[in-house]
C-alpha positions in Angstrom: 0.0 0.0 0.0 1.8 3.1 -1.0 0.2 6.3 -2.5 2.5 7.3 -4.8 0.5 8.1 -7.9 0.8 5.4 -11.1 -1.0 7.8 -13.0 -2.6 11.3 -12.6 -5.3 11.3 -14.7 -9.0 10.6 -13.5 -10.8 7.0 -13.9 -14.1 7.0 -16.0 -15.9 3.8 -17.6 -14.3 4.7 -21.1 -10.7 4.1 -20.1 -12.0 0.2 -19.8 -14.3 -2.4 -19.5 -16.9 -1.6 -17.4 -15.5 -1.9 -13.9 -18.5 -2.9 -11.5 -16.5 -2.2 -8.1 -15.9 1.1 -9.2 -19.7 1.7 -10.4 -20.2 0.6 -6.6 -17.5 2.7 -5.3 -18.8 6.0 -7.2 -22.3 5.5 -5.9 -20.8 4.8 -2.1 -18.4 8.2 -2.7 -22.0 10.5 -4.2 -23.5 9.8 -0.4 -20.4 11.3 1.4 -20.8 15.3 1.7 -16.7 15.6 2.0 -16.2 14.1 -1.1 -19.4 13.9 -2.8 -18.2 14.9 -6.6 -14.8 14.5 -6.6 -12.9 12.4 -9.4 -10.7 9.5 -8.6 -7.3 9.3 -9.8 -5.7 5.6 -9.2 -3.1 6.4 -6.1 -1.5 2.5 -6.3 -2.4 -1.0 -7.4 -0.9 -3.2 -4.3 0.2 -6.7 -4.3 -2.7 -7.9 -3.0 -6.3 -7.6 -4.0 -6.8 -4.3 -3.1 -6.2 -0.8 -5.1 -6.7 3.2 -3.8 -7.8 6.2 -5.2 -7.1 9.5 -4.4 -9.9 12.1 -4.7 -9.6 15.9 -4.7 -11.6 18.7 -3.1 -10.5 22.3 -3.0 -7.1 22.5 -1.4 -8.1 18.7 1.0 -7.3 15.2 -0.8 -8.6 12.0 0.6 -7.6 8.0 -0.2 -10.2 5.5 -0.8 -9.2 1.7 -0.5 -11.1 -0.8 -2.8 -10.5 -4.0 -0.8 -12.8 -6.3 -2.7 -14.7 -8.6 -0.3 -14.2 -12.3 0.1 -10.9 -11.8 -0.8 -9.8 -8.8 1.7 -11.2 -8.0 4.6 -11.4 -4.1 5.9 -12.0 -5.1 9.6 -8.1 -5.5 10.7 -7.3 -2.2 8.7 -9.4 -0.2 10.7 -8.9 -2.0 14.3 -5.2 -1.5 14.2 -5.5 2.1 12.5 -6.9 2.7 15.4 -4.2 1.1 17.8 -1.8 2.7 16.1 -3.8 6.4 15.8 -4.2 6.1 19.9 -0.4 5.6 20.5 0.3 8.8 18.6 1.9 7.6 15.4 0.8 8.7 12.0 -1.2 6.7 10.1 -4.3 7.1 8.0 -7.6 8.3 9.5 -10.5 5.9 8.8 -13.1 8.9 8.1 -15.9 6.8 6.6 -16.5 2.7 6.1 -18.8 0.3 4.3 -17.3 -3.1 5.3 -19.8 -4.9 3.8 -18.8 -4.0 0.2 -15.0 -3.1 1.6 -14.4 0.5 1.2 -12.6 3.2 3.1 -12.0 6.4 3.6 -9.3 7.4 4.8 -7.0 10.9 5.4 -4.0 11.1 2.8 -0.5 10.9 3.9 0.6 12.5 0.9 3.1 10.8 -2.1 6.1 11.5 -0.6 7.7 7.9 -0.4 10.6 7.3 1.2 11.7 5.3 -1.2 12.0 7.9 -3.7 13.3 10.4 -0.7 16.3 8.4 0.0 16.4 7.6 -4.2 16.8 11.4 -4.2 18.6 12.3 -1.2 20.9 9.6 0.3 22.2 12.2 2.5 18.9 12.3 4.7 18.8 8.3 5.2 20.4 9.4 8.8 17.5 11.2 9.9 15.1 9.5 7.9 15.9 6.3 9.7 16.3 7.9 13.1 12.3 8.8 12.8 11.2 5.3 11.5 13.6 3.7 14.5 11.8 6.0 16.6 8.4 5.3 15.6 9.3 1.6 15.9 10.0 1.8 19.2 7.6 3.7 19.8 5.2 0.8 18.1 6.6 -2.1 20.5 7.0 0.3 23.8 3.3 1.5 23.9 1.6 -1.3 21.4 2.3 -3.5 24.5 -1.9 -2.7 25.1 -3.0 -4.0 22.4 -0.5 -6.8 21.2 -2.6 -9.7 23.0 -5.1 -9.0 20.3 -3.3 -9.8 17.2 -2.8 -13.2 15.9 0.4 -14.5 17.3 3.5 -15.0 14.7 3.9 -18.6 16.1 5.7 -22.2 14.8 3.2 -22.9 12.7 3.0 -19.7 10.5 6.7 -19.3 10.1 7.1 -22.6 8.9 4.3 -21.8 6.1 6.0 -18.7 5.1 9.5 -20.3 4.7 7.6 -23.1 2.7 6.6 -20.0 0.4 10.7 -20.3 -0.4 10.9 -24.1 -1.3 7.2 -24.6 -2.7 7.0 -21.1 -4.9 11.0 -20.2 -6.2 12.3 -23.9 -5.6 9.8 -26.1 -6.9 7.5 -23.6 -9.2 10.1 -20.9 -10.3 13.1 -22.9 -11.1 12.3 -26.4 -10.6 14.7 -28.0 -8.5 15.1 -31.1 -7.6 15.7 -31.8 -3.5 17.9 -34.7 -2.3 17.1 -36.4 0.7 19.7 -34.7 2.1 19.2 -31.3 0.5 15.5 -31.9 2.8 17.5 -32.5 5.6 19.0 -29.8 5.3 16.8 -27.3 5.0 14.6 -28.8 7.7 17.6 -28.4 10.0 17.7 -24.3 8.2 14.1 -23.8 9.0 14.5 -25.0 12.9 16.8 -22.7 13.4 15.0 -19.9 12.4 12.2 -20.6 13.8 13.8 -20.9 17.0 15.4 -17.6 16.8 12.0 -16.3 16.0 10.3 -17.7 19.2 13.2 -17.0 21.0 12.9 -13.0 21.1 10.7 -10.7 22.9 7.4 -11.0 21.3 6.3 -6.9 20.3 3.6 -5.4 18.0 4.9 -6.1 14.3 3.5 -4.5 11.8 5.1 -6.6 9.2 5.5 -4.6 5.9 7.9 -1.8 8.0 9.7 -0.6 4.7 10.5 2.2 2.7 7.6 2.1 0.5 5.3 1.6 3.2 6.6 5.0 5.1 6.0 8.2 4.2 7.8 11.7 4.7 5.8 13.9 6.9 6.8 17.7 8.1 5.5 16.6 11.4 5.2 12.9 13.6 7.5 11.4 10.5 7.1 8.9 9.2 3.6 8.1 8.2 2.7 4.5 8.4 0.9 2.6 5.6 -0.2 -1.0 5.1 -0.2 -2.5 8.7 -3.5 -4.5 8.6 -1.5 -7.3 9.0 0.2 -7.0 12.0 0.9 -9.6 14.4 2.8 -10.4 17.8 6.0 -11.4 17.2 9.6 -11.0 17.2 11.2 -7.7 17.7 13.3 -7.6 15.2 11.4 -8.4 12.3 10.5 -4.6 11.2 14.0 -3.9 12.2 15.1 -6.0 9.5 12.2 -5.3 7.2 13.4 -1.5 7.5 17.0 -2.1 7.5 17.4 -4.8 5.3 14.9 -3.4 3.0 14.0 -5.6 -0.6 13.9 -2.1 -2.5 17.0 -0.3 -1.2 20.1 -1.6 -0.2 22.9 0.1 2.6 26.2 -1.1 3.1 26.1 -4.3 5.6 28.3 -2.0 8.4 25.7 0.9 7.8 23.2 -1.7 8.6 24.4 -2.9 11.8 25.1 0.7 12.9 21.4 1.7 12.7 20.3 -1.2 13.9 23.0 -0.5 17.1 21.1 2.6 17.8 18.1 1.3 17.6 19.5 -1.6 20.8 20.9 1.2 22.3 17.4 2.6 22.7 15.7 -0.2 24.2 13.9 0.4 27.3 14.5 -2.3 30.0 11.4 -4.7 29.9 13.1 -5.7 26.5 16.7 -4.8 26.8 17.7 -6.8 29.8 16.1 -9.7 28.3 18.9 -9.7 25.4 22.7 -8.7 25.1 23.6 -6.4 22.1 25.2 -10.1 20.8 22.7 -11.6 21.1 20.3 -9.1 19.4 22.6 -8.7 16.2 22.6 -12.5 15.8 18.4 -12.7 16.5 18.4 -9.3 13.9 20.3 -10.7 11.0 19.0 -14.5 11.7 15.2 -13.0 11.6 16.0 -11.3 8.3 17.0 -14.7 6.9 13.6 -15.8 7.6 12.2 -13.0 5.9 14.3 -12.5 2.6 12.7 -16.7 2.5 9.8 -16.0 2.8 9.7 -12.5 0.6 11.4 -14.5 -2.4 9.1 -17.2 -2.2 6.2 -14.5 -1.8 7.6 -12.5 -4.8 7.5 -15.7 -6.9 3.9 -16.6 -6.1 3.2 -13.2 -6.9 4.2 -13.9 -10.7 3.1 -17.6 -11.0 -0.4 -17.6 -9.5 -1.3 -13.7 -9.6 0.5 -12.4 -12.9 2.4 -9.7 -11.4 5.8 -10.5 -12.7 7.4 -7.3 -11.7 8.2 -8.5 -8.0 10.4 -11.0 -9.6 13.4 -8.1 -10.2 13.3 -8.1 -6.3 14.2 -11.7 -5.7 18.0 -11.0 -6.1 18.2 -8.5 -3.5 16.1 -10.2 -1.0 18.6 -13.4 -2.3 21.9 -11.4 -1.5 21.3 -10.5 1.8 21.3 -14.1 3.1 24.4 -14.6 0.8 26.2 -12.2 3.0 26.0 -13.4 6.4 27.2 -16.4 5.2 31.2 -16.1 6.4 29.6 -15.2 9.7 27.1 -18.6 10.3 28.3 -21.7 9.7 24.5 -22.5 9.7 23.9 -21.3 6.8 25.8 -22.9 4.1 23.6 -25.0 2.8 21.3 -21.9 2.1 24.4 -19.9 0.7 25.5 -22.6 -1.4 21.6 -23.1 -2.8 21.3 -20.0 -3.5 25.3 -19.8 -5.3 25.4 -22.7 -7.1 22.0 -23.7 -7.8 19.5 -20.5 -7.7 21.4 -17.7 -8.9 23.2 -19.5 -12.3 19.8 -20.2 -13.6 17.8 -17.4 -12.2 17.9 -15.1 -15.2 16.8 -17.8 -17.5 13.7 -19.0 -15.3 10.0 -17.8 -16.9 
């Protein structure tokens, strides 16, 4: 979910086949006196089902979200919008709802991405990722009221999301064939993580804590986008989703100096739990779990869902475990897969 416009100009029944959400969605915008009129310009597509406008009124601008019922559901958008609005950090009003046919309004954060900020001004990624630190802590410390009521990031969901890794890029994607031992190993690969998952301090996790999920704002920076599905879990995981971003790569010592500072913030109830050794090995263990599951995620994305663009992420995502490799002996066997078996044929893969 990011509102960076794909395309400025306003959506009418002649640019396509007639849409029938949108028929909906214009009749549901003509009852709402704030925005009753107004065109909508397409603000993002998203990698899953859902898509946002942005409409225009005078000098205000508003997002709607089209999250198409059975296949998205609006509630956990606005529940933790709300969590999130109540502990002070800036996210998107919900204004107005109908989560029967699953739209929203919502106040706009703007386009400013900061994605394209640090694109365009490498200089600021200093302060730019002192605020999202800040906010992050900011998340765990005071998300501590609600955290007992999101699902919990447990054993049996991290395994699922590293079998996105074997089942979509492995098997699907490239079609590679698994020894016996090749499964033992990468049963022994998956233990591990998961271990270091369910060893940490379980926090709020938004899950998607990235540069095009955060937006630059003059005041409470950054805004927060696309956290409907947040769970309790590990708190490293947006640490590494922030740091160890799949769009935007930082040197590796760059890396472990932010995420430093962000241990050297910790208050207490997690800090004296964990030793700053400790935390780096949980911090770059956690975002071998994720770059797994992100790859595999990113390969579904083009096989079942047609969106073959995500695919040009899957080397980045890819290199990051590649680089801890001199560091954990545990990882060879997913250092050499991804070497010698992954990478030599991944340019000729459909």
């Amino acid at each position: 979910m990011c509102f960076n416009a794909l395309r400025r100009n306003s959506i009418s029944q002649t640019d396509a086949a007639p849409d029938p959400r949108l028929i909906l969605l214009k009749n549901w915008i003509g009852r709402i006196d704030a925005v009753a009129g107004c065109d909508l310009e397409l603000a993002s597509g998203d990698a899953s089902f859902r898509r946002y406008f942005r409409l225009r009124k005078g000098a205000k601008s508003f997002i709607v979200m089209d999250a198409p019922p059975p296949q998205e559901d609006c509630l956990p958008f606005v529940r933790i919008a709300g969590y999130l609005e109540s502990i002070q950090l800036s996210v998107p009003r919900v204004l107005e709802a109908d989560i029967e046919n699953g739209f929203l309004l919502l106040s706009d954060l703007g386009d400013d991405q900061y994605l394209n900020e640090l694109e365009a001004r490498p200089e600021a990624a200093d302060s730019l990722y002192g605020d999202a630190i800040d906010a992050l802590q900011i998340m765990q410390a005071r998300g501590r009221a609600y955290q007992s009521s999101l699902p919990p990031y447990d054993e049996k969901f991290l395994r699922f999301e590293l079998s996105l890794f074997r089942d979509w890029l492995c098997d699907t994607h490239l079609q590679l064939n698994f020894s016996d031992g090749d499964e033992q190993n990468w049963k022994t690969c998956c233990d591990l993580l998961v271990d270091n998952a369910l060893f940490q301090p379980q926090v709020f996790v938004h899950r998607d804590y990235h540069s095009r999920n955060l937006m630059v704002m003059e005041k409470n920076n950054p805004g927060i986008l696309d956290f409907q599905d947040a769970v309790e879990g590990a708190f490293t995981y947006d640490l590494v989703s922030l740091l160890k971003d799949c769009y935007i790569r930082w040197p590796a010592e760059q890396v472990r100096e932010w995420a430093r500072s962000f241990y050297q913030k910790l208050d207490d109830t997690v800090g004296s739990k964990i030793d700053e050794q400790q935390f780096l090995r949980c911090f770059e263990l956690m975002g071998v779990q994720r770059h797994l599951k992100v790859a595999g995620i990113f390969c579904r994305l083009n096989h079942r869902d047609g969106k073959s663009a995500y695919l040009n992420d899957v080397p980045l995502a890819l290199a990051y475990i590649v680089e801890l490799g001199g560091r954990y002996d545990e990882l060879n066997f997913l250092v050499s897969l991804i070497n010698e078996r992954v990478m030599p044929v991944w340019g000729d893969a459909g």
